[in-house]
N, C-alpha and C positions, 0 to 999 in steps of 0.2 A: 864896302859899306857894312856896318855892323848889325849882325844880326837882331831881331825885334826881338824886345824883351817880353817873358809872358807875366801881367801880374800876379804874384805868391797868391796860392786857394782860388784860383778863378772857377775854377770848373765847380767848388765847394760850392762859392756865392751860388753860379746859377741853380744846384738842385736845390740852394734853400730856399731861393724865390721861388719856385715850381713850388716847392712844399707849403712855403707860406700860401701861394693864389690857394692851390689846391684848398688846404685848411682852410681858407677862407672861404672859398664857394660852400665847404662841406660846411661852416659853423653858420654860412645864410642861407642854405639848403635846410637847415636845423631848428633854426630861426622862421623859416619860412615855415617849413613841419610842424611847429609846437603853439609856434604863436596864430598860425593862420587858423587852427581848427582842426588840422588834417590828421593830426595826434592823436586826437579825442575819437574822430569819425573812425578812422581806421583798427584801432582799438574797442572800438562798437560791433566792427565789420568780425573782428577776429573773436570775441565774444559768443555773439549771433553764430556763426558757425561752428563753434565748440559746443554751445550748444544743439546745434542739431544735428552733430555725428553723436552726442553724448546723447540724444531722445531715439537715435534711430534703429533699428529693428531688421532682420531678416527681409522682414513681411512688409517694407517700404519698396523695395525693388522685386517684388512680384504679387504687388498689389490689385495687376490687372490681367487672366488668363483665358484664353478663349475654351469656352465648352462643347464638349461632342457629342453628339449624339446615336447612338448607332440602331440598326433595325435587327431585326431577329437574326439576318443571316449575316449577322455581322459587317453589313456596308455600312457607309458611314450617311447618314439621313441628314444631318442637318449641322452647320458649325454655327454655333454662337458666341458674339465678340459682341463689348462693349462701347468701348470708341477708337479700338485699335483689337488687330487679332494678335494674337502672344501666348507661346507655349513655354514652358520653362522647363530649362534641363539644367541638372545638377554638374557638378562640377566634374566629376566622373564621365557624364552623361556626355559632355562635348567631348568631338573629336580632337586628337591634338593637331592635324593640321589647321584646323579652325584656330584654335590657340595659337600655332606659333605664324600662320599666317598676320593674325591680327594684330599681335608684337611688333611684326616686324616694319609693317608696312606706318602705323602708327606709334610705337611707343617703343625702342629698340631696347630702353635701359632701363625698361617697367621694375624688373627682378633688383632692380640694383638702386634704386632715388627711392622715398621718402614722400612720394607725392608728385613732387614739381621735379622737371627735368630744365634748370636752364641751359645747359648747355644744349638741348635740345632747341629752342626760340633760337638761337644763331645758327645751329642746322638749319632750321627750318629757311630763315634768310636768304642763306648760303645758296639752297637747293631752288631759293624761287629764282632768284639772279642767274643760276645755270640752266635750269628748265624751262626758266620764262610761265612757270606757274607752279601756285603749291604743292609739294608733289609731298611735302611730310608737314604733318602739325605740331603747331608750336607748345600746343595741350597735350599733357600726360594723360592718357588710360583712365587712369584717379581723377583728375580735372575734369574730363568729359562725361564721368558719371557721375561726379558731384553735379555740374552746370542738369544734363539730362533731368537729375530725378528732382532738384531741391530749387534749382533759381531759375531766374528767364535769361533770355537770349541777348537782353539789353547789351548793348555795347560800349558798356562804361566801365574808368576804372575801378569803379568802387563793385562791379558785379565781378570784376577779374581778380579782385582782391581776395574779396570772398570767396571765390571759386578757390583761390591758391592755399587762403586757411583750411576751407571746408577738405580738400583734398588731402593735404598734412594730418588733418584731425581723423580723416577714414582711413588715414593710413596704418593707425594708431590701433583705430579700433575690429578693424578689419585684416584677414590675410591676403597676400596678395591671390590665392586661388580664388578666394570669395570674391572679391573685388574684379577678377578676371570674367566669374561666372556672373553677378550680376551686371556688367557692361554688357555680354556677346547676350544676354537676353532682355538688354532694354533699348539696346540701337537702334535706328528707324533705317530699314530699307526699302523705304519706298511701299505707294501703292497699298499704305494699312497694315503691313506685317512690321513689328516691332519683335525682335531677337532673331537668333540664327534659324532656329526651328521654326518659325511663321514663312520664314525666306525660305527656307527648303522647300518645305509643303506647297505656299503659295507660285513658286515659281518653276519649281520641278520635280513636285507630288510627291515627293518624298523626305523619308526622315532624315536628318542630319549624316546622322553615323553614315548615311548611303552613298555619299557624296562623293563625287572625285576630287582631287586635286584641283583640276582647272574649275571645276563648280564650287569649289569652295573659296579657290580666289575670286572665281566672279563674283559671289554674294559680296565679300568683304570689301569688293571697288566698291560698292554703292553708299555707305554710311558717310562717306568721304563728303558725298554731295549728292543725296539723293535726288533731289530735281536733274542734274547734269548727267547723273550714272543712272538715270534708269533705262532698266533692261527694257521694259515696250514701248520707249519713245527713244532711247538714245543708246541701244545696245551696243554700239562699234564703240560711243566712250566706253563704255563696262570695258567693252573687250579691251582697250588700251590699258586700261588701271588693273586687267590682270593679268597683263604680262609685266605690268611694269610691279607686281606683289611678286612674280612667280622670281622673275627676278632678283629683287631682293632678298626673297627665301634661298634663292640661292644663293649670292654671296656672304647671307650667313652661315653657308653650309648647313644648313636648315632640309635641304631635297639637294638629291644628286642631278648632273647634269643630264643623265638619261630621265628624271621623272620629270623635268625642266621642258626636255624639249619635247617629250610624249604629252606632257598637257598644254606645250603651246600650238601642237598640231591638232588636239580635242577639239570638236566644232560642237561650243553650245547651243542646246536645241531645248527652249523654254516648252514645257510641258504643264500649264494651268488649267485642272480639271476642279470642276465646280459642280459639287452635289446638283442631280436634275432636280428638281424643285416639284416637288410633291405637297402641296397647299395642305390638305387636309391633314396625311400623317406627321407632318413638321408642326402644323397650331395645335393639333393635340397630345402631341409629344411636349410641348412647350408647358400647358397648361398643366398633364399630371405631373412633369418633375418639378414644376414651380408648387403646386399641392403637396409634393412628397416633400419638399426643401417647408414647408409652412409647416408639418407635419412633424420633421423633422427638429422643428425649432420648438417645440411642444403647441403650437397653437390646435386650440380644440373647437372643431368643425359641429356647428347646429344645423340643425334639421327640422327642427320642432316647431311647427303653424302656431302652436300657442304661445309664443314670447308674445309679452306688451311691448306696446310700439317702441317706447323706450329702449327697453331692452333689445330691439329690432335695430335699430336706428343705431345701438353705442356695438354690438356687434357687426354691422356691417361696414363700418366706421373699420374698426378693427381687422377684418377682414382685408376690407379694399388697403388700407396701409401693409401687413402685412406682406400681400402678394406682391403689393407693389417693391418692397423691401427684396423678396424672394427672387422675382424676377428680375433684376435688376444682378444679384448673386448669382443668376444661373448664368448670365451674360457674361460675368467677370470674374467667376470663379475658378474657372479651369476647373470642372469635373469630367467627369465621362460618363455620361446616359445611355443604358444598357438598356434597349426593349422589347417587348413581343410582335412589335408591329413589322407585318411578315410582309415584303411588298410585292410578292406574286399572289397572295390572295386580295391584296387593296387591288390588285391590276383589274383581278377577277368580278371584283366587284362594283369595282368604275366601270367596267365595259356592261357588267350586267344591269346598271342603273341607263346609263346612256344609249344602250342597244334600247333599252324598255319604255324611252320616252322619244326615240329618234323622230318619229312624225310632227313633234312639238316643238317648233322653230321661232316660233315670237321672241323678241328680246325686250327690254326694257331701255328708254330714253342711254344707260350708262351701255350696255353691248351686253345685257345677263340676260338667260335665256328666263320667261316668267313661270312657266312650272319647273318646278323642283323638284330633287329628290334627296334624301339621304338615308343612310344604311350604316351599323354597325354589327360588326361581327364579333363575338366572344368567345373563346376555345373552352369547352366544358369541363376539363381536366384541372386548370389554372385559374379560372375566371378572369382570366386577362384578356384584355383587347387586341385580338390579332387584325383587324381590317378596319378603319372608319373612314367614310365618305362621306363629305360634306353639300356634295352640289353636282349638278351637271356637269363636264368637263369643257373649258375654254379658255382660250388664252387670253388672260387678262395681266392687267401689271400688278405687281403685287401680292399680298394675300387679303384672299375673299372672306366670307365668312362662312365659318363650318358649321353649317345648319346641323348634325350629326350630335352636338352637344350646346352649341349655343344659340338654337330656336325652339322654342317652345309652344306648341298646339295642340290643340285637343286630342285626344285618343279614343274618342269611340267606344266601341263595345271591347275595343285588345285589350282597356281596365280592367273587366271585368274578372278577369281568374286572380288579379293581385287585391283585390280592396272588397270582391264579395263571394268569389268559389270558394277559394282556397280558407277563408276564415270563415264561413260557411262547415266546411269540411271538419275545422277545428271542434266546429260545437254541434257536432252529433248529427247533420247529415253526413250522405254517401251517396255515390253515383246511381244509388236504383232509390234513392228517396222519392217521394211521389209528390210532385207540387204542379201549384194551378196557372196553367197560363189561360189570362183570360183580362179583358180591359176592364181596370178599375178607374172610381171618375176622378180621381187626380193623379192617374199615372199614365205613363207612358204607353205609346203604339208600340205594338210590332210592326219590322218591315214588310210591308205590303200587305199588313192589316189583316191575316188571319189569326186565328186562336183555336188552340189546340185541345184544351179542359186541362184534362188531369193529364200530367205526361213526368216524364223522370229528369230526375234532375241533371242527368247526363243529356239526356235530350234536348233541354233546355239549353245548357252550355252546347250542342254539337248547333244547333240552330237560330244559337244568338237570339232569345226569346227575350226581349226588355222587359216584359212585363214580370217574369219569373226574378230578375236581377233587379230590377227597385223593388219587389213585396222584402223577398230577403236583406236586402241593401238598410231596408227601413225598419225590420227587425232585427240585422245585428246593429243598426246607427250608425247614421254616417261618420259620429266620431271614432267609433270602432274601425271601420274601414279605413280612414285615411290616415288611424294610427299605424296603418300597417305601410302607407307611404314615406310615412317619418323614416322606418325603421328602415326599410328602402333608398333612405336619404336622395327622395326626392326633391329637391331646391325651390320648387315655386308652387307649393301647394300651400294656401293662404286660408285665415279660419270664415272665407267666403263659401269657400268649396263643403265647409258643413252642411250639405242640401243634398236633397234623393237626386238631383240631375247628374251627381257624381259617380252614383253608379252608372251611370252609359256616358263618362268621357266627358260630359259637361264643366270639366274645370276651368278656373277663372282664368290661370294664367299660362295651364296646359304642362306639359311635362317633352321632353326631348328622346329623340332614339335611341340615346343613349344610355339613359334610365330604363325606359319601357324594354331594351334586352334585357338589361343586367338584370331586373326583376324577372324575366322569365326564366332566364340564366337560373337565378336563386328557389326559383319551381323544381328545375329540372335537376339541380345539388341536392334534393333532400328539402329544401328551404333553408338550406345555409346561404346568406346574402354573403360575396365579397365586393369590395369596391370594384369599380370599372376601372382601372388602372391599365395602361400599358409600358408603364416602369417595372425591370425586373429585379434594377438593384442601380443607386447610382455612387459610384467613387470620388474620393478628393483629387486633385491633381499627383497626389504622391501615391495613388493606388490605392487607398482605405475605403474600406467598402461603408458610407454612409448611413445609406438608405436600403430596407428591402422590404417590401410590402408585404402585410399577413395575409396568406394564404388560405388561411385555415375559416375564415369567415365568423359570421355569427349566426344562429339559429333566430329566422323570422318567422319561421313557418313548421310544425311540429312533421316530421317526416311522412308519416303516412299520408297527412293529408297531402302533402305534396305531391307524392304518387297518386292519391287517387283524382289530382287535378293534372295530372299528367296523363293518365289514362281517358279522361274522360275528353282531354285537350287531342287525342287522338281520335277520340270519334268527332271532333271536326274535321279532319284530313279523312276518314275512311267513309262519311257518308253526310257531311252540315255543309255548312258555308266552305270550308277548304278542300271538298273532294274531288277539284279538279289541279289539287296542288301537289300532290303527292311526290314522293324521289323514289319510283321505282322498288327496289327491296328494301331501300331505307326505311324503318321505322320512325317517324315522325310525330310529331306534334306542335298544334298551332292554334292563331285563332286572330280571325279578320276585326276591323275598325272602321267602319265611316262615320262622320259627322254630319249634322244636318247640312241639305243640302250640298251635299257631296265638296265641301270643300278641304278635307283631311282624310286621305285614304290608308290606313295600315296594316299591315300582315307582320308579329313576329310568332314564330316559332323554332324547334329547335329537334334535334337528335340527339342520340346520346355524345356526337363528338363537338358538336358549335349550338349554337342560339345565335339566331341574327333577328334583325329587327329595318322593317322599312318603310319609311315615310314618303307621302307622294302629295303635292299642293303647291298652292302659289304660293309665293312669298307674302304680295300682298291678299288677302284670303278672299277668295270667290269660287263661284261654282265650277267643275267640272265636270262635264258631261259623261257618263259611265263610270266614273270614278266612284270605285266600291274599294275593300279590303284586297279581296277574292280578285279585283282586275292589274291595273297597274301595279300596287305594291305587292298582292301575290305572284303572279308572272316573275317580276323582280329576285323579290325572295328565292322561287323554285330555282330559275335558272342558277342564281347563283350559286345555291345548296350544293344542285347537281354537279357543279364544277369543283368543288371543291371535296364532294364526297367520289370522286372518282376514285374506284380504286380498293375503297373504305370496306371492311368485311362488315356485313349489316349484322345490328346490335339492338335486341330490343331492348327496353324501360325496363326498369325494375316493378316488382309487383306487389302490391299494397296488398297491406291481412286485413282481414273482416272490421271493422271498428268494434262492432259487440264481442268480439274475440278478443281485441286488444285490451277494452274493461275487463273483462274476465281475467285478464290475465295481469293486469292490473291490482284488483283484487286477491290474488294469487301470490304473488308478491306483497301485498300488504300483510295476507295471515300469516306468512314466511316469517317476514321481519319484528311479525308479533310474538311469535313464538320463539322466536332469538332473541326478544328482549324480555319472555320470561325467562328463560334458563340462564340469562345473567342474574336476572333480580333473583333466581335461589337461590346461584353459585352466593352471591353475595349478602342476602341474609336466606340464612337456614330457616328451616321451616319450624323449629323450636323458637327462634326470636318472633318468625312473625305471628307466631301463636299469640304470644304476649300482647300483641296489641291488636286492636277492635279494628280492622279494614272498614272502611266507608263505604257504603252503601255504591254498587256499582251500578256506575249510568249507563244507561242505555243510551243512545245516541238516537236523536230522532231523524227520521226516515227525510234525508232537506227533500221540497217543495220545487216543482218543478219552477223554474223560471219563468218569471209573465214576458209577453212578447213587449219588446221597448214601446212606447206612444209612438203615432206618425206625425211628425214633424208638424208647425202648424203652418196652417193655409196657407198662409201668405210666401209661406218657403216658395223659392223660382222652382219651377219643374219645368222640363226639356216640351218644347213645342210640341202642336197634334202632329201624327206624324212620323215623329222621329226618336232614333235613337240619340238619333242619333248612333243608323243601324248598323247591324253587324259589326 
């Protein structure tokens, strides 16, 4: 039988058919592409993403950093995140097994593609068909931080297109370091921490760099699939997805087999330590760096009761925006908050509030105890705030309110040495001046209704005499007084409080314990006012120091008088209303507060090392029985002093010169500078030139006129009930 013939070019025809179908599918593939639309959109898609690797910036991939806050001895008081916690580290800053861990296990041939890894998408196939699940993705490094920062999660091809230009186009304009260092710090591993440094801290208190091996593969199982790989509800996954990285590390010869099998014997042991929560020093630490950050930004803080409402109204406008701006930057900025708040003296002084009101158990409908207290402390050296308390101590959810800065009540006769002694002092009295305690008919009672005649003005201040405090109150003017609140940057002092009931605490909308220290604060400096601050300095996330408050203060008050209201604040404590408050050798100075009808009790005073100040009432305002200056809030005050001055080498005041000395010497100085400014005038014309010409008759200056005491307000002005001081 004859062998079958084959026909000439057979095998030619069939690859031309193959090429022709081929060709053909491609040219209605093309057909399909051009005419359908998909030309135009996709061409849109690649556009769209060229532009926004071409708009995008550093500062798009560390747009959002968690801020720190730390207390004096350097623990760390309080972390604040915006909608995610995230700290950023520089490209240096990661560790390299972090690096080549995260290569390996996701991107193998990051160093070497362009963006897109296809041959990676048939790995990845490959690897699910062998493992029976994904065990490597089919998205490049590039990819997932394009999707990450710029698109959603949609699962369409026109979101994967995009993600495939935008990825090409960051490839472009970014290096593969930068591109490595913004992915490992915008990853989500579960549970709020976004980057490797949230994952550290949050899950094993510590920094990156600290890391082992085996902890560095566990963090990097997680980003795979957070919900599946999380460490506090699915740890054993973690654990499989880091042997199966450690792995890999190794047969890139990435770690030897000794570091392979020492970190697959490591047993991780999650360690999440969460700052105790300290209510008080966290909302006040919140509030002055959001003030330092507004502060910072040039905005300029009013004080002044006499704005028109208008003007009232378009600054607090301004204001409330601002903060709100600020506060919102302190949550997402990554800074670092450095401050004086010391929390073995807040310890000391939450127990000394809480021991001083133990017997008072009532709470309110919500579980809050109804008397209150608060206290802050001020270091006399810095004027900063080393201790504030806000309230009783109890475990509540949440954060309370910290009465310490943000409740405002009356103050009693503790006014008295900022708005009528100490500017009193200014204008030509002194502690032996002689004035009249005695009931005039539209002034105020003393406490418990005696009157003294003629008594000294020291006296007067050791015994909290009201009647001596509105005569003077009404001849320096109330405007005079409460200008010295402004300067004090007191916040709720309103042009209502223009009336004599302000000399004894009668304010409209009352002042906070936070104010009433730092003015005493500013007595015991000289009458240099600094702000209440407990920011010492706060940083950017790369280390730059911001912010750091003036230290140096401003002059409220002329120095002597200060002293001579500091000494006279002392014969409270050695013989008035405070002399059962004393600190043993401590040299002190102070002075009590009640309000009518005993419903706001005060004592602040101070030594040469603190000024504290303490507040004692209901929230909602009613009577308490015993409630004086000198009871609850002094008791408070002392014990605390005493805690805190343990130890302390007792330091007295400085000591104030005569006032009639100081004019003299005043004077003294005047004829000085007069006689240096003739022996310039001869240096500079001889006494031959000024021959030549006829000098003008030389003036005498006439002898000024002593000052008339102000008018007393008229009748109708509100003055403080029979009664009261509104004592002590």
């Amino acid at each position: 039988m004859a062998a079958k013939k084959h026909k000439p070019h057979r095998k030619f025809w069939i690859f031309f058919r193959i090429q022709l179908i081929v060709l053909l599918l491609l040219a209605g593939a093309a057909a399909w592409y051009f005419l359908g639309g998909y030309y135009r959109e996709i061409k849109g898609l690649k556009e769209e993403a060229e532009s926004i690797a071409k708009a995008s910036t550093e500062e798009d991939f560390i747009s959002e950093q968690t801020s720190m806050i730390y207390a004096s001895d350097g623990s760390l008081l309080s972390r604040l995140k915006g909608n995610r916690d995230s700290y950023y580290l520089t490209s240096e800053e990661i560790p390299f097994n972090v690096k080549a861990a995260i290569v390996s296990i996701e991107d193998k041939k990051f160093y070497d593609h362009k963006g897109v890894d296809t041959k990676a998408i048939l790995r990845a196939v490959l690897a699910m068909i062998k493992n029976g699940e994904a065990t490597q993705g089919g998205s490049t490094i590039t990819q997932q931080l394009a999707r990450n920062i710029y698109l959603t999660m949609d699962k369409t091809w026109q979101r994967k297109m995009e993600e495939i230009f935008l990825a090409k186009a960051l490839e472009k304009k970014y290096s593969k370091d930068q591109i490595l260092e913004f992915y490992l710090n915008n990853i989500y591993f579960a549970n709020g921490y976004y980057g490797i440094e949230a994952a550290s801290q949050g899950y094993f208190s510590k920094p990156a760099r600290k890391l082992s091996l085996s902890e560095t593969a566990f963090l990097l199982a997680i980003p795979n699939n957070p919900s599946y790989y999380d460490p506090l509800t699915g740890k054993e996954h973690t654990i499989e997805r880091r042997d199966r990285i450690l792995r890999n590390m190794l047969e890139d010869k990435i770690i030897s087999n000794g570091s392979y099998m020492l970190a697959l014997d490591e047993k991780i042991r999650l360690h999440q330590t969460a700052p105790s929560k300290n209510v008080y020093l966290e909302t006040f630490a919140w509030f002055s760096a959001t003030r330092a950050l507004m502060e910072n930004r040039g905005f300029q803080f009013r004080y002044k009761r006499s704005m028109e409402e208008k003007n009232r109204e378009e600054y607090e406008r301004a204001y409330s925006d601002m903060y709100a701006l600020c506060q919102r930057d302190l949550y997402t900025g990554g800074y670092r908050v450095y401050t004086t708040l010391d929390p073995a003296m807040q310890q000391k002084l939450q127990s000394s509030i809480d021991e001083g009101l133990l017997e008072f158990t009532e709470e309110n409908a919500e579980g809050v105890y109804t008397l209150q207290a608060s206290g802050v402390c001020i270091d006399n050296d810095t004027g900063s705030v080393a201790a504030i308390v806000g309230g009783r101590s109890q475990q509540l959810p949440g954060y309370t309110l910290n009465r310490a800065y943000q409740s405002f009540r009356q103050p009693g006769s503790s006014i008295k040495p900022l708005i009528v002694y100490t500017p009193a002092l200014e204008r030509g009295y002194d502690p032996d001046t002689i004035v009249l305690d005695e009931k005039t008919e539209d002034g105020p009672s003393n406490s418990g209704g005696g009157y003294a005649g003629e008594i000294s003005l020291r006296d007067a201040v050791a015994y909290s005499k009201n009647t001596v405090a509105d005569q003077i109150f009404r001849e320096l003017t109330p405007e005079t007084g409460l200008d010295y609140l402004d300067e004090l940057e007191f916040t709720h002092i309103v042009e209502q409080d223009v009336r004599p009931a302000s000399a004894l605490g009668g304010l409209t909308k009352g002042c906070s314990a936070l104010e009433m220290t730092s003015g005493f604060a500013c007595i015991e400096n000289d009458g240099y006012f600094r702000v209440p601050t407990c920011i010492l300095k706060i940083e950017d996330a790369d280390g730059n120091v911001l912010y750091e408050p003036d230290r140096e203060g401003r002059q409220v008050y002329r120095d002597n008088a200060a002293r001579m209201m500091t000494d006279m604040l002392t014969s409270v404590m050695d013989y008035g209303t405070g002399r059962a408050l004393t600190l043993g050798e401590m040299p002190c100075a102070g002075k009590t507060g009640t309000t009518n009808d005993s419903k706001d009790g005060w004592f602040v005073g101070f030594t040469r090392y603190y000024t504290a100040g303490i507040w004692v009432g209901y929230d909602m305002p009613r009577e308490l029985e015993g409630l004086q200056g000198a009871s609850y809030p002094g008791h408070i005050w002392q014990d605390f002093m005493l805690k805190i001055h343990e130890g302390l080498t007792p330091l007295g005041f400085l000591p104030y010169s005569d006032y009639k000395y100081l004019e003299e010497e005043e004077r003294l100085r005047a004829s000085e500078a007069a006689e240096a400014a003739e022996a310039v005038e001869a240096i500079l014309n001889p006494p031959e030139q000024a021959q030549e010409e006829t000098p003008p008759e030389e003036a005498i200056p006439a002898e000024p006129a002593p000052e008339a005491p102000a008018e007393a307000p008229p009748e109708e002005a509100p003055t403080p009930p029979e009664g009261g001081e509104i004592p002590q």
